[in-house]
C-alpha positions in Angstrom: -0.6 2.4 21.6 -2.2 1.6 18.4 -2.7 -2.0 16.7 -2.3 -0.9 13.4 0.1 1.9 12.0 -0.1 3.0 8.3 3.1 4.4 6.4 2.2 6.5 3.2 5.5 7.4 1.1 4.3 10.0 -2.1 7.3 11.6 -3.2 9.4 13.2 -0.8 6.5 13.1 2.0 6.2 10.3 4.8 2.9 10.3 6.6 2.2 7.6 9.8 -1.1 7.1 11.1 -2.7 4.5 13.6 -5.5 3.0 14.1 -7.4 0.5 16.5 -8.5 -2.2 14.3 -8.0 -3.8 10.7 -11.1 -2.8 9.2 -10.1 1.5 10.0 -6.9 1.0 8.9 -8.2 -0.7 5.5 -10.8 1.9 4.6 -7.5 4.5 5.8 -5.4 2.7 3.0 -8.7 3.2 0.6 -9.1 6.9 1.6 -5.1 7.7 1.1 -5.0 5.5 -2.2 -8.3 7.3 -3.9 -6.6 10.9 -3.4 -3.5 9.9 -4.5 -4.7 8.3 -8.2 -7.5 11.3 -8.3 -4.1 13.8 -9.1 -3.7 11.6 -12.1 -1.1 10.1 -14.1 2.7 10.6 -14.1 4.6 11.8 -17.1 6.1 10.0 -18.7 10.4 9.7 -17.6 13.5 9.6 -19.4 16.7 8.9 -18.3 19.2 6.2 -19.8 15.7 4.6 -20.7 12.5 5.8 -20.8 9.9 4.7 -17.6 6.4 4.9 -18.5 3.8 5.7 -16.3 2.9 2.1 -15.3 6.5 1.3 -14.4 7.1 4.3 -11.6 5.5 3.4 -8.2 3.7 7.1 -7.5 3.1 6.2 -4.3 3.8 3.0 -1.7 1.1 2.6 1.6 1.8 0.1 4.1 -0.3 -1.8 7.1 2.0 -3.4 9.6 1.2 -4.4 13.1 3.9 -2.2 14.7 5.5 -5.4 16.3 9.1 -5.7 16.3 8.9 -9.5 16.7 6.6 -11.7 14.4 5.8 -8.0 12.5 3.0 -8.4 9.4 3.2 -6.0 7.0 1.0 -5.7 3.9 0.1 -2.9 1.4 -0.1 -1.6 -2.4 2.0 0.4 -4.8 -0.5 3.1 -6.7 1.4 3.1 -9.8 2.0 6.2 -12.0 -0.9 5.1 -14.7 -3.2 4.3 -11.4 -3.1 1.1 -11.5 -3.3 -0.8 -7.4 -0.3 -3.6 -6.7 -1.3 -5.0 -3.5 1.7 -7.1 -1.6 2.5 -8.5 1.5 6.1 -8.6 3.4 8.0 -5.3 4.0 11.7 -5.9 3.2 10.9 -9.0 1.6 7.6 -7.9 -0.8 5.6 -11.0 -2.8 2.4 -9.3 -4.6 -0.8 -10.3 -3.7 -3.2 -12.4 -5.9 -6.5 -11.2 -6.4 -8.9 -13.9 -6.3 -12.7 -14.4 -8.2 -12.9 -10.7 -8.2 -11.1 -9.7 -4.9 -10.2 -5.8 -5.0 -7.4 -5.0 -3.3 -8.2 -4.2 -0.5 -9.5 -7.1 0.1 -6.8 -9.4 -0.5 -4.3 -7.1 1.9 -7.0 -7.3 4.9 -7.0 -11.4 4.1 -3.2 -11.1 4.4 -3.0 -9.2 7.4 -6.1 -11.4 8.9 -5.1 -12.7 12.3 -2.2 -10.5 12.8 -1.5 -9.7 15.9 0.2 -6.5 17.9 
Protein backbone atom coordinates (compact mmCIF):
# COMPACT_ATOMS: atom_id res chain seq x y z
CA UNK A 1 0.00 0.00 0.00
CA UNK A 2 1.08 3.32 -0.99
CA UNK A 3 2.24 6.42 1.32
CA UNK A 4 0.91 8.93 -0.74
CA UNK A 5 -2.37 8.88 -2.87
CA UNK A 6 -3.17 11.84 -5.29
CA UNK A 7 -6.98 12.81 -6.17
CA UNK A 8 -7.29 14.94 -9.44
CA UNK A 9 -11.04 16.28 -9.90
CA UNK A 10 -11.15 18.24 -13.71
CA UNK A 11 -14.68 18.36 -14.60
CA UNK A 12 -16.63 15.36 -14.36
CA UNK A 13 -13.37 13.04 -14.19
CA UNK A 14 -11.76 11.72 -10.86
CA UNK A 15 -8.29 10.25 -11.23
CA UNK A 16 -6.32 8.53 -7.94
CA UNK A 17 -2.81 7.72 -8.18
CA UNK A 18 -0.18 6.60 -5.45
CA UNK A 19 3.02 6.88 -4.90
CA UNK A 20 5.90 5.93 -2.43
CA UNK A 21 7.29 9.06 -1.24
CA UNK A 22 6.58 12.91 -1.03
CA UNK A 23 8.98 14.17 -3.44
CA UNK A 24 6.96 11.58 -6.51
CA UNK A 25 3.90 12.59 -5.49
CA UNK A 26 4.93 16.42 -5.67
CA UNK A 27 6.49 16.36 -9.08
CA UNK A 28 2.96 13.98 -9.92
CA UNK A 29 0.94 17.16 -8.64
CA UNK A 30 3.43 19.36 -11.06
CA UNK A 31 3.02 16.99 -14.01
CA UNK A 32 -1.07 16.90 -13.60
CA UNK A 33 -1.22 20.71 -12.85
CA UNK A 34 1.07 21.81 -16.11
CA UNK A 35 -1.39 19.73 -18.48
CA UNK A 36 -4.26 20.96 -17.01
CA UNK A 37 -3.36 25.08 -17.40
CA UNK A 38 -1.61 24.09 -20.97
CA UNK A 39 -5.60 23.62 -22.29
CA UNK A 40 -6.00 27.24 -21.40
CA UNK A 41 -8.36 29.49 -19.98
CA UNK A 42 -12.11 29.02 -19.11
CA UNK A 43 -14.77 31.10 -20.66
CA UNK A 44 -16.08 33.26 -19.20
CA UNK A 45 -19.84 32.09 -17.17
CA UNK A 46 -23.03 33.59 -16.73
CA UNK A 47 -25.69 32.62 -14.63
CA UNK A 48 -27.52 34.92 -12.03
CA UNK A 49 -24.04 36.62 -12.06
CA UNK A 50 -21.37 36.43 -14.21
CA UNK A 51 -17.96 34.12 -12.99
CA UNK A 52 -14.93 35.10 -14.56
CA UNK A 53 -12.25 32.89 -15.33
CA UNK A 54 -10.24 33.53 -12.13
CA UNK A 55 -13.28 32.77 -9.90
CA UNK A 56 -14.10 29.02 -11.29
CA UNK A 57 -11.73 26.37 -9.81
CA UNK A 58 -10.82 24.35 -13.35
CA UNK A 59 -9.45 21.82 -11.62
CA UNK A 60 -8.71 20.71 -7.59
CA UNK A 61 -5.46 18.00 -6.98
CA UNK A 62 -4.93 16.72 -3.62
CA UNK A 63 -1.90 14.95 -1.56
CA UNK A 64 -3.19 13.15 1.53
CA UNK A 65 -1.53 10.36 3.38
CA UNK A 66 -4.32 7.88 2.90
CA UNK A 67 -4.65 7.63 6.81
CA UNK A 68 -8.00 7.44 8.26
CA UNK A 69 -6.72 8.70 11.64
CA UNK A 70 -4.35 11.84 12.01
CA UNK A 71 -4.95 12.12 7.82
CA UNK A 72 -2.76 15.29 6.11
CA UNK A 73 -4.06 16.52 3.20
CA UNK A 74 -2.66 19.35 1.08
CA UNK A 75 -3.12 20.51 -2.57
CA UNK A 76 -3.97 23.49 -5.16
CA UNK A 77 -6.91 24.75 -7.09
CA UNK A 78 -5.67 25.56 -10.96
CA UNK A 79 -8.02 28.19 -11.48
CA UNK A 80 -9.90 28.92 -14.78
CA UNK A 81 -7.36 32.00 -15.72
CA UNK A 82 -4.34 29.46 -14.59
CA UNK A 83 -3.59 30.89 -11.76
CA UNK A 84 -2.10 27.95 -8.68
CA UNK A 85 -4.00 28.18 -5.06
CA UNK A 86 -2.11 25.94 -2.91
CA UNK A 87 -4.05 24.89 0.52
CA UNK A 88 -3.80 22.56 3.08
CA UNK A 89 -6.82 20.64 5.14
CA UNK A 90 -9.33 18.58 3.05
CA UNK A 91 -12.89 19.36 4.50
CA UNK A 92 -11.56 22.16 6.33
CA UNK A 93 -9.19 24.10 3.43
CA UNK A 94 -6.80 27.27 4.80
CA UNK A 95 -4.65 28.47 1.61
CA UNK A 96 -1.18 28.23 1.73
CA UNK A 97 1.18 31.29 1.97
CA UNK A 98 3.95 31.44 -0.33
CA UNK A 99 6.94 32.65 1.32
CA UNK A 100 10.37 34.79 -0.15
CA UNK A 101 9.47 33.24 -3.47
CA UNK A 102 8.14 29.72 -2.57
CA UNK A 103 6.20 28.22 -5.67
CA UNK A 104 3.69 26.17 -4.84
CA UNK A 105 4.77 23.30 -4.80
CA UNK A 106 6.85 24.04 -2.46
CA UNK A 107 4.89 25.32 0.19
CA UNK A 108 2.29 22.09 -0.12
CA UNK A 109 5.51 19.59 0.25
CA UNK A 110 6.45 21.92 3.52
CA UNK A 111 2.84 21.36 4.59
CA UNK A 112 2.74 17.76 4.09
CA UNK A 113 6.52 17.56 5.55
CA UNK A 114 6.54 14.91 8.35
CA UNK A 115 3.29 13.39 7.54
CA UNK A 116 3.05 10.12 8.12
CA UNK A 117 0.96 6.94 6.65
Amino acid sequence: MSAWKLTIRHGPDVVREEFEGLEQAIEGLRRHADAIRSEGPLERVGSLRDFEPGEQVHARLEISTGGLLRRRDAGLDVMGDGTLVPFSGGVRRTELALRDGQSPFEAIGAALAGARR
